[in-house]
N, C-alpha and C positions, 0 to 999 in steps of 0.2 A: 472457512477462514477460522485461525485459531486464537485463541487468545490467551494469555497468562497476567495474572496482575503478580508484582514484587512489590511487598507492603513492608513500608519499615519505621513508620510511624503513626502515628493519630493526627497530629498539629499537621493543620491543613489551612495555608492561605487565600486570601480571593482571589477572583479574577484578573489576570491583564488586560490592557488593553489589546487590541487587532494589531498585526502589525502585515508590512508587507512580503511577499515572499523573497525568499532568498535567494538567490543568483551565486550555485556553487558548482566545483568543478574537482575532479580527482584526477587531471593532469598532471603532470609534473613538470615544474617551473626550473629554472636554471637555480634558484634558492633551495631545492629540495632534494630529496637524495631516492633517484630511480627505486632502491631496494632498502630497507633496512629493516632490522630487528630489534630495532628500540619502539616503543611504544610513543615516546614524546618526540619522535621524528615521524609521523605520519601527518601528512597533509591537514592540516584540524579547519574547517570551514562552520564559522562562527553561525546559527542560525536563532531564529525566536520563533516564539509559541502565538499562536500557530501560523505555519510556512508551508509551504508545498514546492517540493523542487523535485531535482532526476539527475539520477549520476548514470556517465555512459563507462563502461568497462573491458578496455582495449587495450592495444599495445603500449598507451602513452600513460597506460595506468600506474600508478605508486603501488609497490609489492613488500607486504611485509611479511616476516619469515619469524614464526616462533612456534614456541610448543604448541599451543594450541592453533594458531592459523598460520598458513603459507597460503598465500592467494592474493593475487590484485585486491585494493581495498579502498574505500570509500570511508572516510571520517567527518562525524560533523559533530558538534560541540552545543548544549545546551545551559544555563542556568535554570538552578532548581530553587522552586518559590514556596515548597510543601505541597504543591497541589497536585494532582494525579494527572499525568500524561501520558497521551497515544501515539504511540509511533506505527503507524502503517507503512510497511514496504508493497510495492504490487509490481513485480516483473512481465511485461507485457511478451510477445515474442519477438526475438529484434534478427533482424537478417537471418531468420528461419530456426532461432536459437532460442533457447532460455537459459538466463543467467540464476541460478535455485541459488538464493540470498540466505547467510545467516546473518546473525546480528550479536555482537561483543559489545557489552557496556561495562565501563571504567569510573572510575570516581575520580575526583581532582586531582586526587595523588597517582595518576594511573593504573589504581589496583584492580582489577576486575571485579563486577560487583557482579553479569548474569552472564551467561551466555546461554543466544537461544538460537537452537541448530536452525535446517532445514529443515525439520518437520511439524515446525511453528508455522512454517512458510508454504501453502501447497494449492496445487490447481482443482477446481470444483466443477465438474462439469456438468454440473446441476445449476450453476450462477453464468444463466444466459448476460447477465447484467454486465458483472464482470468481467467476462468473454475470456480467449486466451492469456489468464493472466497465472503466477502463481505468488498467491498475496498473502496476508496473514497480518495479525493487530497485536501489539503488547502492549500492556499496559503498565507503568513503572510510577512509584510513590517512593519518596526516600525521605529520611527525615531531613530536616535542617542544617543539621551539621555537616550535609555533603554540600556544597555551595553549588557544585558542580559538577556536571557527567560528560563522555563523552562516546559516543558512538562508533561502530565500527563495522560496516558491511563487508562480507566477505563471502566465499562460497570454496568447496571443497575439490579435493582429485577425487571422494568419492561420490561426491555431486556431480563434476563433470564428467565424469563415465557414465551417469546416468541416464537417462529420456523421462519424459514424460508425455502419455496417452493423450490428446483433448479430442472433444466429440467432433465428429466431422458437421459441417456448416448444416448439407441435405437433415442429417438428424435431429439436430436442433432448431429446425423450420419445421417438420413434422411435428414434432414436440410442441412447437408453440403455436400449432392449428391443432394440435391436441387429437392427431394423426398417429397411424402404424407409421416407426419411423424403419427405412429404410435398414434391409442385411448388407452394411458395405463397410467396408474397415476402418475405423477412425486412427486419424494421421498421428506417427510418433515422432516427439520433436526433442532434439538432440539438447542436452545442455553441455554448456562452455562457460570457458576464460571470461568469456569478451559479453555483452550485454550491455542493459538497461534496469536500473532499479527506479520506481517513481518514490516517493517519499513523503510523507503527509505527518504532519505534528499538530497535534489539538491537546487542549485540554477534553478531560473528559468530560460526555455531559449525559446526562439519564435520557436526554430528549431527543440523542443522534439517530435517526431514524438508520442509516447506513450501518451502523456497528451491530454483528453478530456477536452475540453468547452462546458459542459453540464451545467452549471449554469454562471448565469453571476454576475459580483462583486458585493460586496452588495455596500460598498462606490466607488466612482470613482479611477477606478483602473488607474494607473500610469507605462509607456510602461519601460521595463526595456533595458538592453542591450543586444542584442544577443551575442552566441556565433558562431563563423565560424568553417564549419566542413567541413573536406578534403574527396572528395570520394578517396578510396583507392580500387585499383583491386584484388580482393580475390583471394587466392591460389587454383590448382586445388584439395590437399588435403582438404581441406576447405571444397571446396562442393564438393567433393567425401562425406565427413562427412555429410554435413548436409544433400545431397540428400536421404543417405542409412538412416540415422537417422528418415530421415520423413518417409520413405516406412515402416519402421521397427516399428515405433509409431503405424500408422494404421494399419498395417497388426496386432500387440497388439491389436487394438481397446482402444489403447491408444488416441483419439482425439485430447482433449485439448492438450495435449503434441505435438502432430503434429502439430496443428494447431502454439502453441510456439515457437517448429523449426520454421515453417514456416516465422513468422514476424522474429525471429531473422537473418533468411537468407536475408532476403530483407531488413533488417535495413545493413545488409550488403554487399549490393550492388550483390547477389549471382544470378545471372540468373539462370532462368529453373528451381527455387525451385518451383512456382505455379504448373509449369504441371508436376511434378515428384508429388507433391500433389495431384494433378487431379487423375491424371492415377491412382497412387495408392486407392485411396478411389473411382474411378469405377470400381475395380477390386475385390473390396469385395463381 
């Protein structure tokens, strides 16, 4: 996963409060206009810090047409408080396709303040975790005076001629019994038009056990504030849940899903989920 930070100030605000996720869509409504190549004609889906939402990208999709992108496009709109924010994209495979996401940011006035291609955005097939996904993190600080930004998913005709390799399943079950993994050809999957982008918005925090520093900031990145997180001792329902959830994954030959469980149990403090992993995937 890659990451870039755009730093354009010091003057850094506190925290928000939580809010709930956001419920958006990149349809096009009888108010909106199927195609255009104005920038303040794009569907804008108003969102807060931090949300988690998924835009699906099909025929009913809003297409805008300019110098830099022609493509179905997905928009959503944040307020800027000075504090550093994460935008993760993670394109899963959707009807046997991947959607390779770039990402346009705009300032209030719609000027473009970054654009970050597809290769911000890419599949790791080393992050059993993950699984068929092609994901990627940015991270954006602006100063104050931009009150407000706005987003822009989009993907290219050189994206969509493209594929991309993921490791075939038999491989990555060898791999995770820390076996010879199988000589057999991992599957290539087509990208397209049409897709799934997931969407996740956080502040930043030093504590995100999930966030990868796989690239380093392009300008000098500036240390934000942590947040402080409480361990809390999990129920035995809890992991009753997740232990039988993990056995029940693999014994599916569901991997990546187990593997999922797996960190979510340990993001929450769950003992014994490793070897309840273990034992189940040498028992296959």
């Amino acid at each position: 996963m890659k990451k870039i930070s755009l730093i354009a100030s010091m003057s850094l605000l506190g925290l928000l409060g939580c809010s709930s996720p956001a419920v958006v869509t990149n349809e096009v409504q009888q108010s909106h206009l199927q195609s255009t190549n104005q920038v303040s004609d794009i569907l804008w889906n108003e969102v807060n810090v931090p949300s988690v939402f998924s835009f699906s990208f099909s025929g009913k999709t809003q297409r805008f047409e300019s110098e830099l992108i022609n493509s179905p496009v997905a928009g959503f709109a944040l307020n800027n408080v000075g504090k550093s924010i994460e935008i993760e994209l993670s394109a899963p495979i959707s009807d046997g396709v991947f959607f390779a996401p770039s990402l346009a940011l705009y300032d209030e006035n719609l000027r473009l303040i970054r654009n970050f291609d597809s290769s911000y955005f890419t599949y790791d097939r080393n992050d059993f975790i993950a699984g068929e996904v092609i994901e990627g993190v940015v991270e954006i600080s602006l100063p104050l005076n931009i009150t407000k930004f706005y987003a822009v998913i989009y993907t290219t005709e050189e994206d969509v001629d493209g594929t991309t390799t993921v490791i075939h399943p038999a491989k990555a079950m060898a791999i995770a019994k820390r076996n010879e993994p199988p000589r057999i050809a991992d599957p290539v999957v087509e990208h397209s038009w049409n897709g799934q982008v997931n969407v996740e918005v956080s502040y930043k925090s030093s504590f995100n056990p999930f966030v990868k520093e796989t690239k380093p900031a392009a300008i000098s990145n500036v240390p934000s504030a942590s947040e402080t997180q409480i361990a809390v001792k999990p129920l035995d329902d809890t992991k009753d849940y997740y232990f039988n959830a993990i056995q029940s994954a693999v014994e599916a030959n569901e991997l990546n899903k187990a593997l999922a469980l797996l960190e979510e149990a340990k993001a929450l403090n769950i003992e014994g989920a490793q070897e309840v992993f273990i034992k189940a995937v040498n028992a296959k």
